[in-house]
ROKETOR-778749 format. One record per residue (C-alpha): residue number from 1; x negated, y negated, z. Coordinates in pm, 1 decimal, m for minus. Layout:
residues N
+-----+----------+----------+----------+
| num |       c1 |       c2 |       c3 |
+-----+----------+----------+----------+
| NUM |        X |        Y |        Z |
...
+-----+----------+----------+----------+
***
This chain:
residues 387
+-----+----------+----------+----------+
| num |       c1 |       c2 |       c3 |
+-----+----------+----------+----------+
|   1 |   m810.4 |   1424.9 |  m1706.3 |
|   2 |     46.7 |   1503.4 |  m2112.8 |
|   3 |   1115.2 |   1530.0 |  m1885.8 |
|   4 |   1350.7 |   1432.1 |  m2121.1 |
|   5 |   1331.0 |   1611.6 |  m2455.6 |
|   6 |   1429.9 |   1445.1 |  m2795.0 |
|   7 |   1639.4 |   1746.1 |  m2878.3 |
|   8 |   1957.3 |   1564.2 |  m3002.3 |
|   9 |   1905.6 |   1227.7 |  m3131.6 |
|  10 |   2257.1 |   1101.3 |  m3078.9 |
|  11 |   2276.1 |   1160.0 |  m2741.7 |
|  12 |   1931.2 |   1066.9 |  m2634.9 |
|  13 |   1949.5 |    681.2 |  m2616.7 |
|  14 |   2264.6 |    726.4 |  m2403.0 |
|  15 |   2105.1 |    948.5 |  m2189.5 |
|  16 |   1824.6 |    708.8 |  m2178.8 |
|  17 |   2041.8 |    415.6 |  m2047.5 |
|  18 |   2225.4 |    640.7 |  m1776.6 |
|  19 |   1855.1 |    674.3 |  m1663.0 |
|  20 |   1739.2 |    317.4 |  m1679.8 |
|  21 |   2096.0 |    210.1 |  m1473.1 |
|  22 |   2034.8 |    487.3 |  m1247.3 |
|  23 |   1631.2 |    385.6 |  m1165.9 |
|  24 |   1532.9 |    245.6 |   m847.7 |
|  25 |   1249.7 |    m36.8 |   m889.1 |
|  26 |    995.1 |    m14.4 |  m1146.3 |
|  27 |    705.5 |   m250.4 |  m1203.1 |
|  28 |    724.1 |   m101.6 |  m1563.9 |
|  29 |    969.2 |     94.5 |  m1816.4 |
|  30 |    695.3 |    323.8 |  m1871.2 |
|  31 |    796.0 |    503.5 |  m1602.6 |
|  32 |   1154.4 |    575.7 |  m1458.3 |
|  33 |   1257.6 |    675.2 |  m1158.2 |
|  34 |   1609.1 |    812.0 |  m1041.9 |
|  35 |   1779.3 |   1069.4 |   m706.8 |
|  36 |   2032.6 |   1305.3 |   m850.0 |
|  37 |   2162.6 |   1571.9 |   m628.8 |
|  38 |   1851.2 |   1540.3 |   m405.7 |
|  39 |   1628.8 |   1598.8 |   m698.4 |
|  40 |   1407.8 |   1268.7 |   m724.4 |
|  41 |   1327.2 |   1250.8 |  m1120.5 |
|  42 |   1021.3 |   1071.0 |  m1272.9 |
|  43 |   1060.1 |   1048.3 |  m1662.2 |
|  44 |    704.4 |    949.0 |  m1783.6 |
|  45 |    861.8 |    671.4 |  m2078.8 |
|  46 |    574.0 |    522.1 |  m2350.3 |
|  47 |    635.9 |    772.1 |  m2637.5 |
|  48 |    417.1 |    589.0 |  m2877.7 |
|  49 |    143.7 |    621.6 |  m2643.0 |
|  50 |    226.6 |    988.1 |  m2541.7 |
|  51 |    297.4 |    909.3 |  m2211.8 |
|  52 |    m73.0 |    792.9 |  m2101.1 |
|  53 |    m90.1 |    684.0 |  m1746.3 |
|  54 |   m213.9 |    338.1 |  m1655.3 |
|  55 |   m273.8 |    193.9 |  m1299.1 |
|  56 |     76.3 |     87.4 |  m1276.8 |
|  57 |    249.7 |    431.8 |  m1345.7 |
|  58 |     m5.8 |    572.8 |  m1106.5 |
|  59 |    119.2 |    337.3 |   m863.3 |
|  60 |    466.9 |    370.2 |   m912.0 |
|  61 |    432.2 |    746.8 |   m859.6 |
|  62 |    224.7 |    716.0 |   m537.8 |
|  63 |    488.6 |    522.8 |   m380.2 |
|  64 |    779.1 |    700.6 |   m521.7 |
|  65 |    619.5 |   1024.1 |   m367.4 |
|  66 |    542.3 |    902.2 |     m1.3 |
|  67 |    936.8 |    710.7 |      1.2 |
|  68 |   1127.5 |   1062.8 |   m145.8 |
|  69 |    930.8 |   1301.9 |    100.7 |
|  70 |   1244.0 |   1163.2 |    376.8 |
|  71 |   1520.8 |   1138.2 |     75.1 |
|  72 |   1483.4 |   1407.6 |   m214.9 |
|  73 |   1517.4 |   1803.2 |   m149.2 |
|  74 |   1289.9 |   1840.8 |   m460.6 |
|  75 |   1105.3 |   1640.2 |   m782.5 |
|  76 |   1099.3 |   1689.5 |  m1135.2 |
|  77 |    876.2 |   1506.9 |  m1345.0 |
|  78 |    925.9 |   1513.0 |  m1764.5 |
|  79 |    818.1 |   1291.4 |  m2045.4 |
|  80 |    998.4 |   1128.6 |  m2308.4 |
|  81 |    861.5 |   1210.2 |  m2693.1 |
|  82 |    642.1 |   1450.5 |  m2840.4 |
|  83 |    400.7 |   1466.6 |  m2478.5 |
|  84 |    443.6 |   1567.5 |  m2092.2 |
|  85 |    168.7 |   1318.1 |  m2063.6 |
|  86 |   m178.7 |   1341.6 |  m2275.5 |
|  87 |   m371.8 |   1181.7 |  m1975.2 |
|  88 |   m482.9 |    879.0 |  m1820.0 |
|  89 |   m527.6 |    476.9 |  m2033.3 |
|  90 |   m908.2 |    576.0 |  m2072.4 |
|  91 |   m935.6 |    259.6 |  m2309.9 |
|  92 |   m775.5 |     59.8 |  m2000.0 |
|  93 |  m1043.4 |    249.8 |  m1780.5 |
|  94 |  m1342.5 |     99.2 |  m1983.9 |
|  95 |  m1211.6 |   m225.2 |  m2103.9 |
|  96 |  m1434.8 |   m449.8 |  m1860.9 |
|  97 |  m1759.0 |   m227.4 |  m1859.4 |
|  98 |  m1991.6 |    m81.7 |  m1633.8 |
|  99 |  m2018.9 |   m427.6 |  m1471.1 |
| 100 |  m1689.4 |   m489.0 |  m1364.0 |
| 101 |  m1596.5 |   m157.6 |  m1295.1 |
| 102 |  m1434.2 |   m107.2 |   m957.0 |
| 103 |  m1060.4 |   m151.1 |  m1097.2 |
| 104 |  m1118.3 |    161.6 |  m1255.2 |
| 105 |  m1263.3 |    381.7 |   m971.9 |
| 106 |   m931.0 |    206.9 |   m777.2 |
| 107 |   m768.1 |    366.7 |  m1087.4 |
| 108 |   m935.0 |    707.0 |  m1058.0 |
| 109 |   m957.5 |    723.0 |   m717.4 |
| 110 |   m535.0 |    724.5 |   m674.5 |
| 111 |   m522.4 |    946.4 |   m995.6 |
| 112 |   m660.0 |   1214.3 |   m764.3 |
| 113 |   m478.3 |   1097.5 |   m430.2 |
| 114 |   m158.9 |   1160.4 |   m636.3 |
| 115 |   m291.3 |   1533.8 |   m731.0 |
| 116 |   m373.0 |   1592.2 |   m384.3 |
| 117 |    m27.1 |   1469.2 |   m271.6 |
| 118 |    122.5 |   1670.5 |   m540.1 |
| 119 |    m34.4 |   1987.2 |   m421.3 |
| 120 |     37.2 |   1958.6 |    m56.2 |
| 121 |    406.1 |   1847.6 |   m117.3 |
| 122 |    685.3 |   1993.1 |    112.4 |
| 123 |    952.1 |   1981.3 |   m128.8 |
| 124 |    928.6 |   2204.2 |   m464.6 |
| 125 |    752.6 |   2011.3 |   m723.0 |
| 126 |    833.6 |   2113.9 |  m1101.3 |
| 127 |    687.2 |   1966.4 |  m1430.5 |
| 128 |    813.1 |   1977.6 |  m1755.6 |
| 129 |    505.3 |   2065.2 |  m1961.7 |
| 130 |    677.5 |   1956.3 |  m2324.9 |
| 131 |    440.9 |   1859.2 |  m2576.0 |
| 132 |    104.2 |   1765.0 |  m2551.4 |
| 133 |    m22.7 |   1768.3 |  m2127.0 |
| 134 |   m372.5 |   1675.2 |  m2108.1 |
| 135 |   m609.5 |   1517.3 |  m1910.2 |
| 136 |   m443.5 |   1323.6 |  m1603.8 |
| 137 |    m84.0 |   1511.7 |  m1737.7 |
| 138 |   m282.8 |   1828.3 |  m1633.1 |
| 139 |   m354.7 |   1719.6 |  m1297.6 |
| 140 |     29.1 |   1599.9 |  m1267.6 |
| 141 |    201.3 |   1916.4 |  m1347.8 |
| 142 |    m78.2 |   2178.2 |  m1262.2 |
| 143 |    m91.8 |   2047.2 |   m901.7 |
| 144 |    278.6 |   2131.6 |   m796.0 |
| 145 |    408.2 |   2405.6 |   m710.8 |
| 146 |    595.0 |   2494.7 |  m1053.6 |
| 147 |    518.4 |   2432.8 |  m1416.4 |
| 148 |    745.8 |   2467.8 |  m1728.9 |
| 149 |    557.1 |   2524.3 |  m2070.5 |
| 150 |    680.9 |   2555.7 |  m2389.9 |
| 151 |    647.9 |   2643.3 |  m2749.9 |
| 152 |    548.8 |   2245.3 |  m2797.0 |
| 153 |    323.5 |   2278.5 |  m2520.1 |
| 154 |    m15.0 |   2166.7 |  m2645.8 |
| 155 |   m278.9 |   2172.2 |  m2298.6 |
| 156 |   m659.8 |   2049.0 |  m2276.0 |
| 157 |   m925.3 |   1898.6 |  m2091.4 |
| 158 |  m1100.4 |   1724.9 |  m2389.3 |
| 159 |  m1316.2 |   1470.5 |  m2102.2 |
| 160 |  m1637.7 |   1647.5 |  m2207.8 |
| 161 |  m1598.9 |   1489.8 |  m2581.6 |
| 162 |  m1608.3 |   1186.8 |  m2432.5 |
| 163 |  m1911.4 |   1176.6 |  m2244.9 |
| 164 |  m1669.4 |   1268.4 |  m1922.4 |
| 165 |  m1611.2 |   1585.9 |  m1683.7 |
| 166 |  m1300.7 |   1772.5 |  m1599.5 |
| 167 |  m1110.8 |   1595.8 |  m1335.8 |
| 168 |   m773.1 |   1594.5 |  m1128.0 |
| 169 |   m811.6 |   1899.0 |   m973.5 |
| 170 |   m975.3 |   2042.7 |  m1212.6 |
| 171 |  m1279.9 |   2217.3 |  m1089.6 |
| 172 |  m1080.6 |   2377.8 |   m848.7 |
| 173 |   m766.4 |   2561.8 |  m1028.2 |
| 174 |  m1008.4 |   2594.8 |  m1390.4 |
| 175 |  m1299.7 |   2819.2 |  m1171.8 |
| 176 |   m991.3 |   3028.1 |  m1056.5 |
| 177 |   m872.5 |   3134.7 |  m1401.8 |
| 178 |   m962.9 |   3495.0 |  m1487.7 |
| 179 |  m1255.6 |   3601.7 |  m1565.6 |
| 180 |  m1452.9 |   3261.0 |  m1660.9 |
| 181 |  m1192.9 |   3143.0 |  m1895.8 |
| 182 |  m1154.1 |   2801.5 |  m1703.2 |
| 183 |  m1567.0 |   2765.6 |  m1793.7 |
| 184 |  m1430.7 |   2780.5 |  m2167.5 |
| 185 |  m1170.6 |   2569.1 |  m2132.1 |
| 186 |  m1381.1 |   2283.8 |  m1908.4 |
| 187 |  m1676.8 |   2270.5 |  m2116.7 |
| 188 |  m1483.4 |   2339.0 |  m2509.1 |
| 189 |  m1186.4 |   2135.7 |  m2451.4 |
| 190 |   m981.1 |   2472.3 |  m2605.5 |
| 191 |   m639.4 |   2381.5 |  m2673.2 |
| 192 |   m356.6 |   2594.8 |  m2497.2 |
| 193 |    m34.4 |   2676.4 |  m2663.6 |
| 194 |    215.0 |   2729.0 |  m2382.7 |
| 195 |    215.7 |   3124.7 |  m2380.7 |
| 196 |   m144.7 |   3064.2 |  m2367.7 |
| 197 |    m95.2 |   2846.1 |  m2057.5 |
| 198 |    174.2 |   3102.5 |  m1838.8 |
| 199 |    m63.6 |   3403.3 |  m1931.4 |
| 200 |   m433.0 |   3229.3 |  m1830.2 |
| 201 |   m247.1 |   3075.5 |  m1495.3 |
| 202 |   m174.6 |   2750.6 |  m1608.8 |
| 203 |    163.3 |   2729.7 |  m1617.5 |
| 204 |    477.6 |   2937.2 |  m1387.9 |
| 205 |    702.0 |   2985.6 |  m1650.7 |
| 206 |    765.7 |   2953.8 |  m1996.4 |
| 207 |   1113.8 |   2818.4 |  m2179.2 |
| 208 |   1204.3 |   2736.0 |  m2528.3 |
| 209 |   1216.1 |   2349.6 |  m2605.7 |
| 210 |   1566.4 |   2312.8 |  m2689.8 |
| 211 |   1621.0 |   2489.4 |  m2337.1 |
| 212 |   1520.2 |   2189.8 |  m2183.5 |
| 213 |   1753.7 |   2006.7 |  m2097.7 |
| 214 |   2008.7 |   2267.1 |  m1979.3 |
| 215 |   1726.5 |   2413.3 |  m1770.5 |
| 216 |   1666.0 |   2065.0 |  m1580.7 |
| 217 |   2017.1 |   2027.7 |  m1524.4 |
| 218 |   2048.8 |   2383.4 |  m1381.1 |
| 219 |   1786.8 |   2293.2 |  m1147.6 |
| 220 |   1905.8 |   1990.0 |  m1069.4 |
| 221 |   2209.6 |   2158.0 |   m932.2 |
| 222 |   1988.8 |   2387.2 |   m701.2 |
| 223 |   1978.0 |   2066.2 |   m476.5 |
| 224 |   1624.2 |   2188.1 |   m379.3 |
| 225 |   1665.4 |   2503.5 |   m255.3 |
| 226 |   1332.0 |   2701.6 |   m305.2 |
| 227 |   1577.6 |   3058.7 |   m360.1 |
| 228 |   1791.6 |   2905.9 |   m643.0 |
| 229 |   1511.2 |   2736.9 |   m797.8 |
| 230 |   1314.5 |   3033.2 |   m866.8 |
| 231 |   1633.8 |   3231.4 |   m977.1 |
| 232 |   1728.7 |   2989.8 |  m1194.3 |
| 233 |   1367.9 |   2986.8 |  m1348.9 |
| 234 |   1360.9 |   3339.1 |  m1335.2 |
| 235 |   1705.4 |   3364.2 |  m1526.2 |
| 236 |   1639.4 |   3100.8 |  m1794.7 |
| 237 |   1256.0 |   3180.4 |  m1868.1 |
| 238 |   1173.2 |   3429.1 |  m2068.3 |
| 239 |    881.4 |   3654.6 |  m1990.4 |
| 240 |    608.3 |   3610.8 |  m2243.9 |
| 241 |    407.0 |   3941.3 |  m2163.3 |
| 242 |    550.2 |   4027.6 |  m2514.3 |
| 243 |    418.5 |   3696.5 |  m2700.6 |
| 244 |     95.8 |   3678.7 |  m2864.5 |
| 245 |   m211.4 |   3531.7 |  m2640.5 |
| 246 |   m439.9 |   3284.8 |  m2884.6 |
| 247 |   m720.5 |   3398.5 |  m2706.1 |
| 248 |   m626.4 |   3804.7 |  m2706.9 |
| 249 |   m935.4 |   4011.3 |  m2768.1 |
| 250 |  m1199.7 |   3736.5 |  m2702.7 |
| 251 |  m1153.7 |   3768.0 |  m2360.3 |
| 252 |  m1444.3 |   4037.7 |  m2281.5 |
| 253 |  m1650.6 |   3772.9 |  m2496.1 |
| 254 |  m1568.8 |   3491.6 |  m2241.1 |
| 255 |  m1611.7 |   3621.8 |  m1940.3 |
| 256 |  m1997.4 |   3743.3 |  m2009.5 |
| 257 |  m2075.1 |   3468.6 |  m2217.0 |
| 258 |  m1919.8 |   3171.0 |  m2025.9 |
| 259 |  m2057.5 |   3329.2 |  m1703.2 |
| 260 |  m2418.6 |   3255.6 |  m1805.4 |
| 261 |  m2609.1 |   3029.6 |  m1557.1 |
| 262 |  m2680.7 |   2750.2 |  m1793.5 |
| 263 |  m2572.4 |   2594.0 |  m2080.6 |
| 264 |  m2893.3 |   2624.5 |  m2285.8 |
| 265 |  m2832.1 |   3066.5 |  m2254.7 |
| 266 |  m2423.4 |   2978.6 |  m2349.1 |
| 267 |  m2567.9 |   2813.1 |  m2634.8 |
| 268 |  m2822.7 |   3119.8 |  m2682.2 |
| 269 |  m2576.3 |   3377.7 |  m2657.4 |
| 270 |  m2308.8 |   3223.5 |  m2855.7 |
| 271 |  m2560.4 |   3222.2 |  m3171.2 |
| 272 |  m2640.6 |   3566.7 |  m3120.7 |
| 273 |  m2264.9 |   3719.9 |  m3135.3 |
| 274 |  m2225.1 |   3540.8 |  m3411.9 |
| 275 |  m1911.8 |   3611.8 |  m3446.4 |
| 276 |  m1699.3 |   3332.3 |  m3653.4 |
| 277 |  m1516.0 |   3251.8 |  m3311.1 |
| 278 |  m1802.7 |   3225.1 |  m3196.9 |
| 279 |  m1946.2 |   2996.7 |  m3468.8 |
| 280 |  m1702.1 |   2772.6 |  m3400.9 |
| 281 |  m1703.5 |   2736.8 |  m3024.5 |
| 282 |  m2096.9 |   2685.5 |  m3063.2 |
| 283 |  m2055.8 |   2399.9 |  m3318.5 |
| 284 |  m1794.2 |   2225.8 |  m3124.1 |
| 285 |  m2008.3 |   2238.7 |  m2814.7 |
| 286 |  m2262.8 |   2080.4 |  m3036.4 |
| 287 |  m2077.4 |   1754.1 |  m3085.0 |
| 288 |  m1982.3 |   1720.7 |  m2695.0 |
| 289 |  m2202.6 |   1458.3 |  m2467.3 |
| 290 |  m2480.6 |   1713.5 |  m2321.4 |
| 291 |  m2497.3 |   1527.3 |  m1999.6 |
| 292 |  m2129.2 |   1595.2 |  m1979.3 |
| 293 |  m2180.6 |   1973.2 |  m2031.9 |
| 294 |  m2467.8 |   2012.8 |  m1771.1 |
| 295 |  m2262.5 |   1799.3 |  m1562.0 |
| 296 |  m1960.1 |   2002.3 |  m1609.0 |
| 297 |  m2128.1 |   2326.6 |  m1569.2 |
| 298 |  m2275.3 |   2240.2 |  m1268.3 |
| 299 |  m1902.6 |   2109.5 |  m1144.6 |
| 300 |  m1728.1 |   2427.3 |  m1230.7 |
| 301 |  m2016.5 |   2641.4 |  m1088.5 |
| 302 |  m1955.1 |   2444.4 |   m737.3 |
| 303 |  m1588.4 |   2439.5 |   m735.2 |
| 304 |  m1553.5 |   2856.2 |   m723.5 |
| 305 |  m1621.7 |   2773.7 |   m376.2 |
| 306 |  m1434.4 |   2446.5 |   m255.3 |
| 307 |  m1145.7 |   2356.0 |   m142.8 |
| 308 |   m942.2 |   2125.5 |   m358.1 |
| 309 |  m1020.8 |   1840.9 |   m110.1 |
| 310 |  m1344.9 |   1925.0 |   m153.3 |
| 311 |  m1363.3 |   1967.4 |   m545.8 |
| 312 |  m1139.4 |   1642.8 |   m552.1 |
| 313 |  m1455.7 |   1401.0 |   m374.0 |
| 314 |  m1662.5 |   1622.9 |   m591.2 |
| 315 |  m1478.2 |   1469.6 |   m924.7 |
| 316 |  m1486.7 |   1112.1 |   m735.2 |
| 317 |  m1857.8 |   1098.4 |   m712.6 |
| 318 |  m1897.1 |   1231.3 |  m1077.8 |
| 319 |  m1642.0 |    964.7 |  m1148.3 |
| 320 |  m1837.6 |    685.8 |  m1017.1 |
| 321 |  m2141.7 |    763.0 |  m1188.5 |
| 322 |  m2011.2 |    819.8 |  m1506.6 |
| 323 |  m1858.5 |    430.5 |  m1468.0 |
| 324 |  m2243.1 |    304.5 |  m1389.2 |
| 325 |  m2433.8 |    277.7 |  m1649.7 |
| 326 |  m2725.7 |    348.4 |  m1433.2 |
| 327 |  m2666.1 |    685.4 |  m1490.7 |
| 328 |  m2512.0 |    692.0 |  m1823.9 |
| 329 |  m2369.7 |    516.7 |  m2081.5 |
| 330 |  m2189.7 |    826.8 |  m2257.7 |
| 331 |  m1857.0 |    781.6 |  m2134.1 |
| 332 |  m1803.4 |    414.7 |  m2270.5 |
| 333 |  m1984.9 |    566.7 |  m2535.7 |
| 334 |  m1749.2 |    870.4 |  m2626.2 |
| 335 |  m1429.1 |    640.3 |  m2563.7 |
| 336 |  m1582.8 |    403.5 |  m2847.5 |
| 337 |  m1634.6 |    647.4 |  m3064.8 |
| 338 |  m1288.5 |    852.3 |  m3057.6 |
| 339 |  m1087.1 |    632.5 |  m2893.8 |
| 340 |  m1167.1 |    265.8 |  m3016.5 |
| 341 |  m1416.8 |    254.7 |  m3337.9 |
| 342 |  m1252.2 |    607.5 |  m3409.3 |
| 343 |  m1569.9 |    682.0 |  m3619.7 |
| 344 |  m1601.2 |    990.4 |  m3465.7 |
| 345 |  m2006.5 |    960.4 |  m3417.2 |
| 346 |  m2099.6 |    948.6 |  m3075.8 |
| 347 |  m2465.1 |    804.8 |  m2974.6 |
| 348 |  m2511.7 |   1022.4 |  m2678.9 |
| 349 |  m2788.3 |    990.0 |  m2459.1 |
| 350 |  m3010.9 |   1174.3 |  m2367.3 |
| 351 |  m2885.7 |   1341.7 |  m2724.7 |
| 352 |  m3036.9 |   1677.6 |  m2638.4 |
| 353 |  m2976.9 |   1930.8 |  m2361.7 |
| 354 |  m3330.4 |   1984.4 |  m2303.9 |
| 355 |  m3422.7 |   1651.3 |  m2229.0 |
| 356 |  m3176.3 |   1664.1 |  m1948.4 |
| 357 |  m3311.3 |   1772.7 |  m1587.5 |
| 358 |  m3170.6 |   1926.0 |  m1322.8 |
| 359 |  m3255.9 |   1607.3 |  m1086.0 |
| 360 |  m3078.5 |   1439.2 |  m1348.9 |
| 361 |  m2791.8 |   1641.9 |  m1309.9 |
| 362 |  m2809.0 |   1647.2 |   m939.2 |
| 363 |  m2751.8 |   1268.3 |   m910.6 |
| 364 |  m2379.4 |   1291.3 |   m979.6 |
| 365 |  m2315.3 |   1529.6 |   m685.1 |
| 366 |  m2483.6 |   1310.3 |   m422.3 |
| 367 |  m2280.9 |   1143.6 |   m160.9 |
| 368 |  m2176.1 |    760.0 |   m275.3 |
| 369 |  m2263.7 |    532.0 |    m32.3 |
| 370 |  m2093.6 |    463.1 |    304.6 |
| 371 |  m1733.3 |    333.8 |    224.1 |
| 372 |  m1687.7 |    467.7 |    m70.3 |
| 373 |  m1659.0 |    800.1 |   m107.4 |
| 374 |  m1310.4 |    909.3 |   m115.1 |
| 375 |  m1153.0 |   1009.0 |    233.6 |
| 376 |   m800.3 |   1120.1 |    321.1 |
| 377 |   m558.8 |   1130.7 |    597.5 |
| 378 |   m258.0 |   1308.6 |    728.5 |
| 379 |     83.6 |   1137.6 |    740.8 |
| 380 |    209.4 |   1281.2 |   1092.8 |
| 381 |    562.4 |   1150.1 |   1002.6 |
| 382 |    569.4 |   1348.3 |    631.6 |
| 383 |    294.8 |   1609.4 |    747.0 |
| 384 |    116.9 |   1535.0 |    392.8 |
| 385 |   m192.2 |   1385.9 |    341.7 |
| 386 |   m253.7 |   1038.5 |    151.7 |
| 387 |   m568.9 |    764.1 |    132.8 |
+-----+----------+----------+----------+
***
C-alpha cells in the first residue's frame, strides 16, 4: 500500500493525554480513538514506526467506522510524528512465510474492506496527509472524501520495489490521474511532495504544517456539516496553482511514454529520450521486481475500466498470489532485502522481463477459488457496504 502535528513540543504531551483520557477502547495505543463535537477522531500513534498499520489498528478502525456511522456527524483521521501513515507492518505480513500465510490475506483482505468503507462513507471523511503517507496511509486518506497535504507531505506507492503491486484502491484512483501519470507513479514509486499531490488529484487541499492544528480544530467545530467544512477548507487552504509542480514540463513525456502497451517499449522509449529524467526513471525501474512491473502494468491497464469494487477483488487476487510462493517468491524476497537484511540487493525471479510471459502474468488475475475471493455486502441499517 503514511492527525496530531508535533508543532509545539510543550504542549504536545498534554494534548496527548487529553486524547488518551478522552479514547474509547483500544486493543492498542497505536491507535486512539475519541468523539468531539460529532467529529469521531482516529490519531494513528507509533511515531517510531511512522505510523505503520498492523492487524490490530486495522481492526480497531473497522469497528470504530461501522459503531460512529449512528454517533459521529464526520471523521478525521491524523498521525502523530513525522508520517500520516507510511503503510501497512509488511515485515508483520511475511513473518510466518508462504506456508502459513492466511493471517496475512485476513490482514490484507480488511486493509481493503476499510478503503471500501472509507469511500462509500455517509459522513465527510478528512485525512490529515502530514508527513510521509504511503502505501496502506494512501489507501486511508485517498479513499475519503477529503484530503489535507502539506509542505511535509511526502506520498508513494513504493510496493513494486518490493516484489509487490499497487494496492488499496489503487488501480482505480492511480488510472484516473491525468494523462498516464498514475502509470508513473504505480510502476516508479515517484515520490509526491504535497503540491505535487493537490495538483495530480491526490489530495483536496493543501495547508501549511504549522496550520494544522488550528485547521482541525476549525473543522472540528463545523460539527459535520458538509457547507462549513468546505468553507472552512476553502478559507484556510491556500491555492497552490501558484506553487511549483516537481513534475512541471515532463508531463507531455509521461503521458506518451507511460501510455505504451508494455513495459519492455517503456523501457525502449525511456532509453531513447534520453533525457537525464529520463535516465533516472529507467535505472530505477531497473532495480524494481519485473514480475511486479508486468504485474502492475497489467493492473493499471485493467483498472481504467473498473469500478473500485471491482479493482479492489482485482488487488485481492494479486494479493494472494504474491503470498504463495507458487507463483513467486519476490515479495518475501523484496521485504528481505529493504526491509529486514536492508542490503538493498534483491534476488528477483524470474530476474529479467523477458523471461516473463503473459500466461505468467495472467495467473494473478484469475478468480481464487470458491470462498475466497473477496465479497461484500450492504449494511441496510448504515446503507454502507462491509465483508
Amino acid at each position: 500500500m503514511i492527525l496530531l502535528r508535533r508543532t509545539n513540543l510543550k504542549t504536545f504531551p498534554s494534548i496527548l493525554s487529553m486524547i488518551r483520557k478522552m479514547s474509547d477502547t483500544s486493543p492498542t495505543e497505536d491507535i486512539l480513538f475519541h468523539i468531539e463535537n460529532k467529529c469521531g477522531v482516529i490519531t494513528l500513534n507509533k511515531p517510531k514506526a511512522l505510523n505503520s498499520i498492523n492487524m490490530k489498528m486495522t481492526q480497531a478502525i473497522n469497528a470504530h467506522l461501522k459503531k460512529w456511522e449512528d454517533q459521529v456527524s464526520m471523521v478525521i483521521i491524523r498521525g502523530v510524528g513525522k508520517a500520516f501513515c507510511a503503510g501497512g507492518d509488511i515485515k508483520e505480513s511475511v513473518e510466518k512465510g508462504p506456508n502459513n500465510s492466511q493471517g496475512a490475506k485476513e490482514f490484507f483482505k480488511l486493509d481493503y474492506t476499510n478503503d471500501y468503507i472509507i469511500a462509500n462513507y455517509k459522513h465527510p471523511y478528512i485525512a490529515i496527509m502530514d508527513g510521509y503517507t504511503m502505501g496502506s496511509g494512501v489507501g486511508l486518506s485517498i479513499n475519503g472524501r477529503y484530503q489535507v497535504a502539506t509542505e511535509k507531505t511526502l506520498l508513494a506507492m513504493p510496493e513494486t520495489a518490493i516484489g509487490l503491486f499497487p494496492d488499496v484502491g489503487a488501480s482505480y484512483f492511480l488510472p484516473r490521474l491525468p494523462g498516464n501519470m498514475g502509470m508513473l507513479i504505480a510502476l516508479t514509486g515517484s515520490r509526491l511532495k504535497g503540491v505535487d499531490c493537490v495538483k495530480v488529484g491526490l489530495a483536496s487541499h493543501y495547508c501549511n504544517s504549522e496550520n494544522i492544528p488550528g485547521l482541525v480544530e476549525r473543522l472540528i467545530a463545523t460539527g459535520g456539516s458538509v457547507k462549513a467544512i468546505e468553507s472552512t477548507l476553502n478559507e484556510l487552504c491556500p491555492n497552490v496553482n501558484n506553487l511549483h509542480f516537481s513534475l512541471a514540463g515532463k508531463e507531455k513525456i509521461v503521458d506518451t511514454i507511460f501510455g505504451l502497451s508494455s513495459i519492455e517499449s517503456i523501457f525502449d522509449a525511456l532509453e531513447k529520450e534520453g533525457s537525464d529524467w529520463s535516465k533516472e526513471v529507467l535505472a530505477t525501474m531497473k532495480k524494481m521486481s519485473p514480475l511486479s512491473l508486468k504485474v502492475t502494468h497489467r493492473e493499471m491497464t485493467l483498472g481504467k475500466t473498473l469500478s473500485l469494487k471491482e479493482c479492489l477483488q482485482m488487488e485481492y487476487r494479486l494479493c494472494h498470489r504474491a503470498l504463495e510462493a507458487k507463483f513467486s517468491n519476490d515479495f518475501y524476497e523484496g521485504v528481505r532485502a529493504l526491509l529486514i537484511d536492508k542490503d538493498r540487493n534483491p534476488k528477483w525471479n524470474p530476474a529479467e522481463l523477458n523471461d516473463i510471459s503473459s500466461s505468467t502474468v495472467d495467473q494473478y488475475f484469475t478468480q481464487l477459488p470458491p470462498g475466497e475471493e473477496m465479497t461484500f455486502k450492504c449494511d441496510i441499517k448504515l446503507n454502507n457496504i462491509y465483508y
